[in-house]
N, C-alpha and C positions, 0 to 999 in steps of 0.2 A: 194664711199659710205662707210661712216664708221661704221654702224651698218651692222649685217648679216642679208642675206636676203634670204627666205627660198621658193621653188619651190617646185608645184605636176605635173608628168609628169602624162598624162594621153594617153590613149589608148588601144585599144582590147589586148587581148595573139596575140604574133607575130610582133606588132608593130616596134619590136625592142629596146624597151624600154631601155633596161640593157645594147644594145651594144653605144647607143647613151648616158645614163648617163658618162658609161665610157671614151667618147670622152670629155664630157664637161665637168666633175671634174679634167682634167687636165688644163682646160686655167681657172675654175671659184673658189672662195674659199666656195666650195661645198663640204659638208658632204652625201657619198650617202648611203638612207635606205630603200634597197628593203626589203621587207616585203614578197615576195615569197622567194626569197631569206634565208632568217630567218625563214621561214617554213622550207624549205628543209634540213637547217642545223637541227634545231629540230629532224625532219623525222628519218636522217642517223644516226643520236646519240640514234635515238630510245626512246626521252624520256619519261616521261608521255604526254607531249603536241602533239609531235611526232605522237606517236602513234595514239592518238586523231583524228588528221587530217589527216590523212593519205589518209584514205578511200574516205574523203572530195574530194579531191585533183586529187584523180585517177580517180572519175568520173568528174571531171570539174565542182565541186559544191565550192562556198569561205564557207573560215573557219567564224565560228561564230564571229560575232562583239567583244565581250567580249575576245576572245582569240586575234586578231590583235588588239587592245587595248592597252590588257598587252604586247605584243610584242614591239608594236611601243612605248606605253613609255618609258621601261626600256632601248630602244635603244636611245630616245632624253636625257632621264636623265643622260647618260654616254658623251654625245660628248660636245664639248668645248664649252662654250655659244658665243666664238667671231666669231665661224667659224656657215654659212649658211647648210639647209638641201636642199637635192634633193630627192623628196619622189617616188620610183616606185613601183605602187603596192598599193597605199594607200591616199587617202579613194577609197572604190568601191560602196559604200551606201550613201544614205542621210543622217543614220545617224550616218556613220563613219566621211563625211564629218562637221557637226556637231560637232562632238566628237574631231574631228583635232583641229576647231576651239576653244575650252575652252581648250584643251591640249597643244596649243601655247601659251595661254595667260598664264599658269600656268607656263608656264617656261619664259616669258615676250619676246616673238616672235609672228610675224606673218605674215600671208600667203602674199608674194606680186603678184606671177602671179600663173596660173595655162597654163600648154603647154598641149593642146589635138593632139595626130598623128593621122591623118586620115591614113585609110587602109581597103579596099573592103576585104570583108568578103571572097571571095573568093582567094585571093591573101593569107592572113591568114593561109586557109586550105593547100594552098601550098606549104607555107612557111614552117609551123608547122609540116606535113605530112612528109616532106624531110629535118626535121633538127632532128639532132643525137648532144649527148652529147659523146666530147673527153675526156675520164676518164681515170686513170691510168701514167700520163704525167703531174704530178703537178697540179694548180688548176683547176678542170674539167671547158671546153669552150666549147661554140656550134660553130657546123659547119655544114652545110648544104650539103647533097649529090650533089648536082650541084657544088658546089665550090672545085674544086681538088686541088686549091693549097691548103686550110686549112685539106680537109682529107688527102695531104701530108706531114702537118705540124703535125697532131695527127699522121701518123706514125711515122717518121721519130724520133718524141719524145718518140716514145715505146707505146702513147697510143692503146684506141681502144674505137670505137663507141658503144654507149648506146641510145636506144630509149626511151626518156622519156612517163609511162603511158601517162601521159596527152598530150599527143602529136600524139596521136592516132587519126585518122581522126576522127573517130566517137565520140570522146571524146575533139577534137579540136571544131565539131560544136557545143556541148552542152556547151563547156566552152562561145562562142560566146554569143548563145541565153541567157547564164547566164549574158554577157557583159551587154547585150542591155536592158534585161527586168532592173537591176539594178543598171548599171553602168552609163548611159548613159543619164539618168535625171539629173545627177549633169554637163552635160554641160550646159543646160539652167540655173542651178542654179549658177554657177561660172560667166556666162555671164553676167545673171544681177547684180551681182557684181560690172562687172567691171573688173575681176580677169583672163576671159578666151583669149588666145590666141591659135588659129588654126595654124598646120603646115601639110605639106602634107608628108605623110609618104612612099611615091612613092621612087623611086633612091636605092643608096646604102647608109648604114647606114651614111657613112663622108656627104652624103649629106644632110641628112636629120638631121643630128649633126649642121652641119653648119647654115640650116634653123632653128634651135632648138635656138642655141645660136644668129642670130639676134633676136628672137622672143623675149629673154630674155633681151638682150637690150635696145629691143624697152619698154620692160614693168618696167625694172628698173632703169630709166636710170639715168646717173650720177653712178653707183655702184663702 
């Protein structure tokens, strides 16, 4: 494929989202742009925007449309126009998804698939509930209390585990119901497109990477 081709991961909090881009921007010529991600930097810088969403965030409420907006442009406007995006985190409305669509054309791109991970809500809370940020050990990574070799990996690097607010059971299901009431009508809208591709978000992340990238083949293909 000699044009770039630009991907929205889609899925509840916990899907795994961020651990599966990172699998795939190593075999794909993918530019990845989490949008939580780019909150959070905001957040720890404290800036005006930061500050803003803060409070958004800890209760499991999205930041205002107009703020992911300005975020997500200023981040396409910067990156190389020959290399493709992988978007996590972004659109989570009909009418961010919308707003994607004139903001690709404006930079003369556009959407070819959209990948949804399916993940039982209650699997989620599980997930979410028992995962800790390793901070203090270079770029902070999650790792989940069941997994001992990664909370050996954040000692052994000097770090130490951080509970992210929103990862708070009680704050894990309001982020959900915030998923579904919102999020989750732009699957019917991506399907009749044409645009949506389902994967099952079961396994361990390399698997569910591995289903991620046929799915992408199968929608782009020739790339």
């Amino acid at each position: 494929m000699t044009t770039a081709f630009n991907i929205v991961l889609l899925g509840p909090p916990g899907a795994g989202k961020s651990t599966i881009t990172e699998e795939l921007v190593h075999q794909l010529p993918l530019t990845p742009i989490s949008t939580g991600a780019l909150l959070r930097a905001e957040i720890r810088a404290r800036t005006r925007l930061g500050r803003m969403v803060a409070p958004l965030l800890e209760h499991g409420d999205l930041a205002p449309d107009s703020v992911m907006d300005r975020v997500l442009r200023a981040s396409i406007e910067a990156l190389d126009p020959a290399r493709g995006i992988l978007l996590d985190g972004y659109p989570r409305t009909m009418r961010q998804a919308l707003g994607l669509a004139a903001m690709l054309a404006d930079y003369d791109r556009t959407l070819h698939a959209v990948i949804a991970i399916d993940v039982a809500d209650s699997e989620v809370v599980r997930r979410l509930s028992g995962r800790r940020m390793c901070e203090g050990a270079g770029e902070p990574f999650p790792v989940h209390i069941d997994d001992l070799s990664s909370l050996m990996r954040c000692r052994e690097r000097g770090g130490h585990l951080v509970q992210r607010d929103d990862d708070r059971p009680k704050t894990v299901r309001q982020r959900l119901a915030v998923y579904h009431q919102q999020t989750a009508p732009l699957i019917a809208f991506y399907h009749n497109q044409g645009l949506l591709h389902r994967v099952s978000g079961a396994g361990t992340p390399a698997d569910v990477a591995r289903r991620t990238l046929a799915a992408i083949n199968d929608a782009v293909p020739g790339r």
